[in-house]
One Martini backbone bead per residue (centre of mass of N, CA, C, O) as a GRO file, in nm:
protein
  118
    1UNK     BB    1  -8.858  -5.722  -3.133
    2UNK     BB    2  -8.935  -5.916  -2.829
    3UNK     BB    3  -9.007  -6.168  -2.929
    4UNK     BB    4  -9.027  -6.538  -2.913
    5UNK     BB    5  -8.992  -6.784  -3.163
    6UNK     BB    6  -9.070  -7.118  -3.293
    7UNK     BB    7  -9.053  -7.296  -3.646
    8UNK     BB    8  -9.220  -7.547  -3.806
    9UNK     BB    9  -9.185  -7.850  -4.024
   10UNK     BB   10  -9.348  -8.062  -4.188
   11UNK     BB   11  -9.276  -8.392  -4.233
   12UNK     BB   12  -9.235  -8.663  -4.392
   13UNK     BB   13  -9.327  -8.969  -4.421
   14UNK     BB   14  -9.128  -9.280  -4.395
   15UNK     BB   15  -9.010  -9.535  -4.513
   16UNK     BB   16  -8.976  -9.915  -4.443
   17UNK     BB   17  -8.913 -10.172  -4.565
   18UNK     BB   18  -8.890 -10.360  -4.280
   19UNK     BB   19  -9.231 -10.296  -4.239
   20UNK     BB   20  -9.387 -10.166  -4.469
   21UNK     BB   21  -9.385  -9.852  -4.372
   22UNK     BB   22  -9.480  -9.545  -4.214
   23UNK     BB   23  -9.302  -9.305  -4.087
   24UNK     BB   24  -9.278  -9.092  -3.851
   25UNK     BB   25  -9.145  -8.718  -3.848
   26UNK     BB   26  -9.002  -8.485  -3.700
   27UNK     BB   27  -9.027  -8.188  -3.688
   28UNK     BB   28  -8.864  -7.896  -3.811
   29UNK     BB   29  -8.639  -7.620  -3.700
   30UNK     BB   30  -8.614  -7.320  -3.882
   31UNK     BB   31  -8.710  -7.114  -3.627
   32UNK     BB   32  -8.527  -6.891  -3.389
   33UNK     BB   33  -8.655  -6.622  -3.261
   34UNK     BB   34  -8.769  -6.304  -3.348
   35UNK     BB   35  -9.093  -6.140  -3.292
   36UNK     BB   36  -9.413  -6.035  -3.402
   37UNK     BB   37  -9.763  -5.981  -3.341
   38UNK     BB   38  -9.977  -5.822  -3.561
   39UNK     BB   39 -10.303  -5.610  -3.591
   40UNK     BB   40 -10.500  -5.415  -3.813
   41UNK     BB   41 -10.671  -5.623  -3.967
   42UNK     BB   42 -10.850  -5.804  -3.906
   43UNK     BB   43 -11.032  -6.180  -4.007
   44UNK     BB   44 -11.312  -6.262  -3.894
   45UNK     BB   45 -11.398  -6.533  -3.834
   46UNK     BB   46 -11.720  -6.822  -3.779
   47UNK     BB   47 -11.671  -7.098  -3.787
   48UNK     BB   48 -11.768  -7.442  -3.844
   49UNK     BB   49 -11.699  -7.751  -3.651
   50UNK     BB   50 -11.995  -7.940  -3.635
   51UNK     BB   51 -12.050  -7.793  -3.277
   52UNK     BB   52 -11.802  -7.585  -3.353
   53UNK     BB   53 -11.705  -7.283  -3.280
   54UNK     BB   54 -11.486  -7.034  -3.397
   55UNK     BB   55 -11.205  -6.819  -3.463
   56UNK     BB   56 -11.059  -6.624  -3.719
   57UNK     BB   57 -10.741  -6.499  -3.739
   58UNK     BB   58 -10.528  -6.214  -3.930
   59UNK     BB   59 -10.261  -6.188  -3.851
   60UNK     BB   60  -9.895  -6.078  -3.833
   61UNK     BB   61  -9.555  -6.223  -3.876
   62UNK     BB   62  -9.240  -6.045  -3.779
   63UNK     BB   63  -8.961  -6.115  -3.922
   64UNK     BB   64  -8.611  -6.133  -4.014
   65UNK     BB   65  -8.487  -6.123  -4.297
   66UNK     BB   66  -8.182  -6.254  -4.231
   67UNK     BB   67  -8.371  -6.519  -4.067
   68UNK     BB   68  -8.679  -6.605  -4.277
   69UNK     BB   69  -8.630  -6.780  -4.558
   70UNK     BB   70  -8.766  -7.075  -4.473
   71UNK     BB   71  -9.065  -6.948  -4.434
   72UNK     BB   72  -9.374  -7.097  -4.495
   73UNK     BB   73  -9.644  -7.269  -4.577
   74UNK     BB   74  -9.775  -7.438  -4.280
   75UNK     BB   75  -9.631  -7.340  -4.075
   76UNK     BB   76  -9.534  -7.341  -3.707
   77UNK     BB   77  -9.591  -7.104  -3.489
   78UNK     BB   78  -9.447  -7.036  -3.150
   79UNK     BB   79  -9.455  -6.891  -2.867
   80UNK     BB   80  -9.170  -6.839  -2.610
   81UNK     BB   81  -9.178  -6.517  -2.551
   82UNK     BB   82  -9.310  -6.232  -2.358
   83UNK     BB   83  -9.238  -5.958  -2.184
   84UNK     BB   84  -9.529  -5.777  -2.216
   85UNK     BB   85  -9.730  -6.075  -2.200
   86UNK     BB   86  -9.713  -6.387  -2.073
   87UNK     BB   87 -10.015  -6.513  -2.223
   88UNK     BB   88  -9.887  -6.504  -2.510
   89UNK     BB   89  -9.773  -6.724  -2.420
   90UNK     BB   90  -9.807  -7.008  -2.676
   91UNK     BB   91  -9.895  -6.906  -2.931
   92UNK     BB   92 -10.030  -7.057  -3.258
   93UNK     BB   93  -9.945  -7.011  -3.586
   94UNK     BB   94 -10.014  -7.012  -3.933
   95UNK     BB   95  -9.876  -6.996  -4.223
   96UNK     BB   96 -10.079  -6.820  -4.480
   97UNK     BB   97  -9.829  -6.692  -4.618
   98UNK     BB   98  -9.646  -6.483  -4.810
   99UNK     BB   99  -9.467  -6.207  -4.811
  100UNK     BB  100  -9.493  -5.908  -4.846
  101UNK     BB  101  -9.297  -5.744  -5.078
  102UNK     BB  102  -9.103  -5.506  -5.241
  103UNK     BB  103  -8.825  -5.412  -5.056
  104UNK     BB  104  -8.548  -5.209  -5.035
  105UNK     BB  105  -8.554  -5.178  -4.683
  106UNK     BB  106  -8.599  -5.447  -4.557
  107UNK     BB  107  -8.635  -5.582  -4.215
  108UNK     BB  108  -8.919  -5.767  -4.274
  109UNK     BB  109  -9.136  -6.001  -4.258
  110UNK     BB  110  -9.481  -6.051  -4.373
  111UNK     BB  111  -9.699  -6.278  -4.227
  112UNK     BB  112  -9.985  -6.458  -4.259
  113UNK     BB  113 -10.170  -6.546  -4.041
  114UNK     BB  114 -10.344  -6.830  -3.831
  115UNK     BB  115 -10.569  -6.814  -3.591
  116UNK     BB  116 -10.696  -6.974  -3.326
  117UNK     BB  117 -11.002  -6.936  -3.100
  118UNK     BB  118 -11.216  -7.120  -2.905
   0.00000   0.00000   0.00000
């Protein structure tokens, strides 16, 4: 795992009493370090929202087992950093399910995740 990753959760509005509203609360930052997107077999869609057409990519994020037991459904990672590809700094996807597997060595967690593509 070469690239870095940052993943935050998004928190609820919190009640103000004194204005008598909710205010909203800065998404939390829950992981940050080392992780891969890779994708063996992509399950590409084609919705469409309005008058717009989108691509939906479904690779998974690859992060370190002793370091993202926090990271959930809905969460969302932004890769910052990538050695081997500039361009794919900046990309964004969303947690799309929990890590599949029970294994005695597993040294990653292997997330679904949903890419939108534009």
């Amino acid at each position: 795992m070469t690239d870095a990753w940052t993943i935050t959760h998004a928190n609820d509005p919190e009640w103000n009493d004194a204005t008598g509203t909710y205010t909203d609360v800065a998404p939390s930052t829950i992981y940050s370090g080392k992780g891969k997107l890779q994708s063996f077999e992509s399950y590409e869609q084609k919705p469409e929202a309005g008058a717009h057409q989108y691509v939906e990519m479904r690779p998974s994020l690859h992060l370190p087992v002793s370091t993202s037991g926090d990271v959930k459904v809905g969460d969302i990672a932004t890769r910052t950093a990538c050695p081997t590809n500039a361009a794919g700094v900046g990309t964004v996807v969303t947690i799309a399910g929990a890590p599949s597997g029970d294994k005695s060595h597993a040294t990653a967690n292997r997330f679904p995740v949903s890419e939108l593509v534009a």
